[in-house]
N, C-alpha and C positions, 0 to 999 in steps of 0.2 A: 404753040397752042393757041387755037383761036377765043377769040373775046367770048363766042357762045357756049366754049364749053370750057370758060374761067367762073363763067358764073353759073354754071351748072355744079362744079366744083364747088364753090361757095357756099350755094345752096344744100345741097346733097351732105356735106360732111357734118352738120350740126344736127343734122336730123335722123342719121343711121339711128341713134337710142329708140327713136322715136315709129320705127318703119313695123315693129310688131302691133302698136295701135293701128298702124295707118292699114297692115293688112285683117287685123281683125275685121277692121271695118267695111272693111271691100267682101269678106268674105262672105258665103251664108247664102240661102236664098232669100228670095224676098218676101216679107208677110204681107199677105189680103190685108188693106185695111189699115197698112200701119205705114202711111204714107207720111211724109215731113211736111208740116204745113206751111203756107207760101200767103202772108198778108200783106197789103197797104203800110202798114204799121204792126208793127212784131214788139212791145215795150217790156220788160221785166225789171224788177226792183226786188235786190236779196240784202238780207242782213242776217249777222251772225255774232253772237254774243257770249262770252267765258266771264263769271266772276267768280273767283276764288277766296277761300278766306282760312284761315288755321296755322299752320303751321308756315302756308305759302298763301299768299295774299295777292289779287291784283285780279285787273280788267283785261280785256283786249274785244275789240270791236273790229269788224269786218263789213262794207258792204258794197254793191255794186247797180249802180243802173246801166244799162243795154237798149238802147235805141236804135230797131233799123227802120227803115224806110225803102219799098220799093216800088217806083215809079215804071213809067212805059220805058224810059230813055233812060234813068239814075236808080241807082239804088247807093243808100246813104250810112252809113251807121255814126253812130253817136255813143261814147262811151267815158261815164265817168265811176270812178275807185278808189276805194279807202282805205286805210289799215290805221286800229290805233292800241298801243300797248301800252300799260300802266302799270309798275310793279309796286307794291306797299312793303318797306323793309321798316325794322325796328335796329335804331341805332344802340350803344353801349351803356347808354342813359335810357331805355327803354323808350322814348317818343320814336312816336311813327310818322313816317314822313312816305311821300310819291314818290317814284323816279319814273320817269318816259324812257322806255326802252324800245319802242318802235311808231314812227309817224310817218308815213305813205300815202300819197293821192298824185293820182292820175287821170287825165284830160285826154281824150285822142277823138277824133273826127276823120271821115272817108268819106269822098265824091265816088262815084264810079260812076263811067258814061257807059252803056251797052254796045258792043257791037252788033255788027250782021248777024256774025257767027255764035248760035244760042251758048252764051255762059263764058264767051270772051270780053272782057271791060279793059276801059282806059282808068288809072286811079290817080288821086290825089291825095296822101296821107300825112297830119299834121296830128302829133302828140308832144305833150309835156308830163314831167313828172317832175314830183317834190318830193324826198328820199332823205329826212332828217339823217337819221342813221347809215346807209347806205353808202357804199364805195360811191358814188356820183352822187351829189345832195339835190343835183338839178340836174334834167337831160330833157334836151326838146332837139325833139326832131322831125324833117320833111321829108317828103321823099315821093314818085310819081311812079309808073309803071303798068306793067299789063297783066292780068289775072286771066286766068282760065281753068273753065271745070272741066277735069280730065276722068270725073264719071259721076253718072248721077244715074243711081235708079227709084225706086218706088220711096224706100228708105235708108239712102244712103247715098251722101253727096261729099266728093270731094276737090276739093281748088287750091290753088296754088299761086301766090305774085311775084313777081318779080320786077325789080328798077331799080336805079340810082337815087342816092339823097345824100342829106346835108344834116349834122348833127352841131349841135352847141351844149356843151355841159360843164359845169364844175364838182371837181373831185372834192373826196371829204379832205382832204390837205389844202383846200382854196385855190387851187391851180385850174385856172379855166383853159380848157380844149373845145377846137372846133374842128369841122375836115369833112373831106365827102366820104360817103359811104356806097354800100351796094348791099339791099333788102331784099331778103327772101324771104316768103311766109306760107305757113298750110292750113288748110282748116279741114276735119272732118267729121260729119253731123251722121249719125247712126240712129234711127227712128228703131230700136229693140223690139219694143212693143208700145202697144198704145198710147200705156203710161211711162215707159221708161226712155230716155234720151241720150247718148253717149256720145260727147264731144271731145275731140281734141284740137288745138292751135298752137301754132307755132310762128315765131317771127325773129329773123337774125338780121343783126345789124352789123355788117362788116367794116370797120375804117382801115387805115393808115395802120393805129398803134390798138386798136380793142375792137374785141368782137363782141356785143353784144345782144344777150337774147333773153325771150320770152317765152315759156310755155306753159299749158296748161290742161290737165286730165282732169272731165269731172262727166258725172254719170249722175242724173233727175230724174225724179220720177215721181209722178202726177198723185197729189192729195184729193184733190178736186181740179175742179175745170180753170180755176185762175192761181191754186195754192201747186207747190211743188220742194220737194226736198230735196237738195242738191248737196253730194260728196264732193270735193274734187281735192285736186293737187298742184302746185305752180310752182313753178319755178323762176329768178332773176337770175341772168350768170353776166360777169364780165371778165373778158382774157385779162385782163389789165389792172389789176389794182392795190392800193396802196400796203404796206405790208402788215400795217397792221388788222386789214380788212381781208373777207373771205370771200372768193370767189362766186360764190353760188348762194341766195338767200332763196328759200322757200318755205311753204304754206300748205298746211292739210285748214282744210275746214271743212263745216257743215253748216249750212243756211239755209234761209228759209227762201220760196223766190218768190215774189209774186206777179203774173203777167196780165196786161192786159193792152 
């Protein structure tokens, strides 16, 4: 088997779940008018907020800023992530006390150089995450590669990366692991209609002894010109983890976003 179709292998198997979004999104004709918009600078900032009180008590906060930037030569994204969960229980003596049941924040940064070829890049990817709860408490990773948009019409664009990297993290048991990997990831942007936006991404991280990935389903749709309300659905998985921890940690929310 050759090296180019080990990691088509690699790539391909985490994402079969995921290939009825990818051809919704391909599908359709295209609408007048409802074209995916392409700025200098693309920013957005969501939050999302639950507070509970009665019989069940507690907080959980959600939020995300998205940075892209595209230049003649680079296009850049910037991406930092929240999560924070607060339960209020009453103990046998009736005081009520907190307990933190989830704390998550994420950092990730991307270089991409342009090629010749319209929608082929060279990339640079550095991300960390801080996962209190979480089968990994810590995981930062790098990683380098080539991306390419294997279609793009009026409203509807899809891409794809691929490379080699380098992870470092510590388990929730304190056992720290490092080792190279091999990253595949997809993204696909669906302009619906004017107001509405359907996204999907995906990012696998293959080592040694854990596969780890990321995905994400959400679907916005436009309040006003800088206001937007977003569904979506995420997903964390790792092949690998300790027994008293679960495979796969995910997320519905609703936020608010705002771009500008």
């Amino acid at each position: 088997m050759s090296m180019t179709t080990r990691f088509a292998s690699i790539l391909t198997a985490p994402l079969l779940p995921l290939l009825p979004f990818m051809l919704l999104a391909l599908h359709g004709a295209a609408h007048a008018g409802d074209n995916i918009e392409e700025r200098t600078w693309n920013t957005s900032a969501e939050l999302g907020a639950i507070s509970t009180s009665g019989n069940t008590s507690g907080t959980s906060v959600t939020g995300k800023i998205d940075a892209r930037q595209e230049l003649e030569d680079w296009s850049n994204q910037y991406i930092l992530t929240g999560f924070f969960k607060e339960d209020r229980n009453e103990d046998d003596y009736g005081h009520r006390q907190s307990v933190r049941s989830a704390e998550r924040f994420m950092l990730s940064a991307k270089a991409a150089y342009k090629l010749l070829d319209d929608g082929e890049r060279l990339y640079v990817l550095g991300s960390h995450v801080d996962d209190k709860f979480g089968a990994y408490t810590r995981y930062s990773s790098v990683s380098v590669g080539r991306g390419k948009r294997l279609y793009k019409s009026n409203d509807k664009i899809l891409e794809v990366e691929l490379g080699p990297g380098y992870f470092n993290g510590v388990r929730a048991t304190g056992e720290e692991e490092s080792g190279l990997t091999v990253r595949g990831a997809a993204n696909v942007r669906w302009q619906i209609s004017p107001s509405a936006l359907f996204t999907q991404t995906v990012a696998v991280e293959r080592g040694t002894s854990n596969v780890h990935s990321v995905a994400e389903t959400a679907l916005s749709t436009k309040i006003n010109n800088t206001m937007q309300m977003k569904a979506a659905f995420s997903a964390r998985s790792d092949s690998n983890v300790p027994v008293d921890k679960k495979n796969t940690d995910t997320q519905t929310s609703v936020t608010l976003v705002y771009s500008f």
